[in-house]
Structures are given as C-alpha cells and as structure tokens.
C-alpha positions in Angstrom: 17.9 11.3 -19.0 14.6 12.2 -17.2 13.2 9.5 -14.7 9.8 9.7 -13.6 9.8 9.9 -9.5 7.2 9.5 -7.1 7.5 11.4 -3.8 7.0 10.2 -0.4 4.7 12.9 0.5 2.6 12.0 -3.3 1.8 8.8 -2.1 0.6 9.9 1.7 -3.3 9.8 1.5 -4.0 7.5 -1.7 -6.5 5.0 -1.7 -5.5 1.6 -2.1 -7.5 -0.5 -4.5 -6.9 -3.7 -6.0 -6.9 -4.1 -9.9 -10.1 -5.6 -9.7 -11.5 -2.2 -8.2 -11.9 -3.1 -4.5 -10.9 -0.7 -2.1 -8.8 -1.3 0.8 -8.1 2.1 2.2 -5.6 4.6 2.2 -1.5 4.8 2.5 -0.9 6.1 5.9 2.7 5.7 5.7 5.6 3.0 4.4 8.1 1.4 5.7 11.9 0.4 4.7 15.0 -1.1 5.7 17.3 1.7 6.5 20.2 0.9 5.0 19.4 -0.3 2.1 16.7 2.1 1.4 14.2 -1.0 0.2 10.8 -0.5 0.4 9.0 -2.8 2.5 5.3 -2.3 3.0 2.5 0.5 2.6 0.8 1.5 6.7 -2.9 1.2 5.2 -5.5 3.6 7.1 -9.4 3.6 7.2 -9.0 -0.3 6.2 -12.7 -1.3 4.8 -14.2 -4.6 5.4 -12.7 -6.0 2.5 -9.2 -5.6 3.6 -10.0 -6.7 7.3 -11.0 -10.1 5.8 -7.4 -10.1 3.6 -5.6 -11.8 6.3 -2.8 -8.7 6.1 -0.3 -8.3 8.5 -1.8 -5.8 11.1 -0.1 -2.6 13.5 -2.0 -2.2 16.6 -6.2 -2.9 15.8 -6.7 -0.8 13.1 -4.1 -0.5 10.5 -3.0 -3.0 8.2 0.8 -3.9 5.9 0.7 -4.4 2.2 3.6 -5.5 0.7 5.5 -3.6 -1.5 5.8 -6.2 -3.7 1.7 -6.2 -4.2 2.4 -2.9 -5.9 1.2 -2.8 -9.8 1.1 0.8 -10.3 1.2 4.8 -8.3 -1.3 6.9 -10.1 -4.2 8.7 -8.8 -5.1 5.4 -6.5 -2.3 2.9 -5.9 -3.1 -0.1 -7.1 -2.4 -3.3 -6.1 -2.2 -7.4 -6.7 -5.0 -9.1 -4.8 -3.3 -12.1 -5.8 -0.2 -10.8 -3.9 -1.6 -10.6 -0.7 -3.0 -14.0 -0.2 
C-alpha cells in the first residue's frame, strides 16, 4: 500500500492562499508538539496586507501562525480556510 507523503522541505517556500484566491504569503517553517509529532501551525513569511488584517497569531513583527487545522489542501500553493482563521 502506497501513501502519498508530503515532505517538510516540499512545503518550505509555498505560498499560502485562501480558497477564495487571496494570498497570504509563504510557509516559512511549522511547528509541532514534540512528542506527539502533531502539527501545530504553518510560520508564514512575506505576509501581504491581507493577512496583516487576519487577526493571526504573530512571531516577532513580521511573521504570522496559521493553524494547521485551516489547512484544505498541499499542492503547488497551500491552500487554506479563511473561515478557519477568524
């Protein structure tokens, strides 16, 4: 049985959009609890306008958490629920 896997490194650099088309930025890095190996949030980079006015949980000034649970789909972007960031 084959299982389609995405790889940390895969992710590293995709924009973010939302499933409406907005974009957000691009995945800087995510985080997880350690022993459970759960994936917690995407570290967005170059955050537009749009995602400044989101609300999102921010690191430092300039970079801003998703939830992983905001996730719909990994692809050539990674796209996400703008209804699950609110």
């Amino acid at each position: 049985m084959q299982t389609d896997k995405n790889h940390f490194s895969s992710i590293l650099g995709k924009m973010i959009v939302t499933k409406e088309g907005k974009r957000l930025g691009f995945v800087k890095d995510i985080t997880f609890e350690t022993i459970s190996g759960e994936l917690i949030n995407i570290v967005v980079k170059d955050s537009t306008g749009y995602t400044k006015n989101l609300n999102l949980e921010k690191i430092g000034s300039t970079e801003h958490l998703i939830p992983y649970s905001a996730i719909i789909a990994v692809g050539d972007f990674v796209i996400v629920s703008e209804e699950d960031l609110i």
